[in-house]
matplotlib code that plots the C-alpha trace (Angstrom):
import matplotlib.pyplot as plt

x = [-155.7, -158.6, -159.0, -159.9, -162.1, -164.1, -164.4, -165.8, -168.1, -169.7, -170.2, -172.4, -173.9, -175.4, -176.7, -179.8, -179.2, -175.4, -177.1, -178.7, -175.7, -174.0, -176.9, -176.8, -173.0, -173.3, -176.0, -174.4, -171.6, -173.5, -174.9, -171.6, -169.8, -172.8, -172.7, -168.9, -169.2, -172.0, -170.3, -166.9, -167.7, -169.5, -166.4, -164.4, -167.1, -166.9, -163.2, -163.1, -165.6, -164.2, -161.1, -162.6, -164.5, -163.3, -165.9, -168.9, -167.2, -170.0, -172.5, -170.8, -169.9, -173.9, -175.1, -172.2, -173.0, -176.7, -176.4, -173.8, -175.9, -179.1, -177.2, -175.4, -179.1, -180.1, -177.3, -178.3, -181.7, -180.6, -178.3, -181.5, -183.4, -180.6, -180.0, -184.2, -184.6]
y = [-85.0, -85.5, -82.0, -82.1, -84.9, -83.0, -80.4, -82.4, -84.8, -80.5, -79.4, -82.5, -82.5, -78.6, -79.9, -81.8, -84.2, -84.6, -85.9, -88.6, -89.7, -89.8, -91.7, -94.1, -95.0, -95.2, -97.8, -100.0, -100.2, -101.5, -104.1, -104.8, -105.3, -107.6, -110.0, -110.1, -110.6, -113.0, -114.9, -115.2, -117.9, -119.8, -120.0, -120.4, -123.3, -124.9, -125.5, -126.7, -129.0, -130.9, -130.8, -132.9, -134.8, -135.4, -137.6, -135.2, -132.8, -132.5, -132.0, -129.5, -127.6, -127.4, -126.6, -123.6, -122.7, -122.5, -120.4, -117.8, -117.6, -116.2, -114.0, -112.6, -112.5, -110.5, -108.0, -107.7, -106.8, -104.0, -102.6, -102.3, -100.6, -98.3, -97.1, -97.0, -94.8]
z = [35.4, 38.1, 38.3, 34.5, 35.2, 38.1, 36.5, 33.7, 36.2, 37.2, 34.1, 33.1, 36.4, 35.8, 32.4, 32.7, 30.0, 31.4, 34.7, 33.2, 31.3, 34.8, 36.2, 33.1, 33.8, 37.7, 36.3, 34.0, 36.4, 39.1, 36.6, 35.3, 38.8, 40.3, 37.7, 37.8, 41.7, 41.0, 38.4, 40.0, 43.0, 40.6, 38.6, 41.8, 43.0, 39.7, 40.3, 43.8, 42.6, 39.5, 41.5, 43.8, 41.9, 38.7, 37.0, 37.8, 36.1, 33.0, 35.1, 37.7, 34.2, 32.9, 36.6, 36.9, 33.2, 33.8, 36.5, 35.1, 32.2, 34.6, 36.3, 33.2, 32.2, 35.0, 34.1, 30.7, 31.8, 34.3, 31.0, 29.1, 32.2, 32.7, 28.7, 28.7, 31.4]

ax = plt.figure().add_subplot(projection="3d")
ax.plot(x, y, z, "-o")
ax.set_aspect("equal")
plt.show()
């Protein structure tokens, strides 16, 4: 099966337009995995935090929340860079 697969990954690589389609997904992916590995403390951190203190907990939500949501941002910005270019 990987053979099929590299043999695939050379035959778009020879074809100009099948470079950029590579390019394209090594893109996304980056985009995808930082805001995972951005998004994931802050989930972690939101947790250790209620947990400790339990009546902050609204506002250690809307802090965590605010901040996923820029980074998901962020993400969704390098997602239109990469399909754009």
């Amino acid at each position: 099966m990987s053979y099929e697969l590299l043999a695939t990954v050379q035959e778009a690589a020879t074809n100009p337009e099948g470079g950029l389609a590579i390019g394209a997904g090594l893109g996304i992916a980056g985009a995808v995995i930082g805001a995972g590995l951005g998004i994931g403390p802050i989930g972690a951190s939101m947790a250790q935090g209620i947990a400790r203190q339990p009546e902050a907990a609204a506002q250690i939500q809307t802090a965590a929340l605010i901040m996923a949501a820029l980074i998901e941002g962020a993400a969704l910005f390098g997602l239109v860079l990469v399909l754009l270019g």
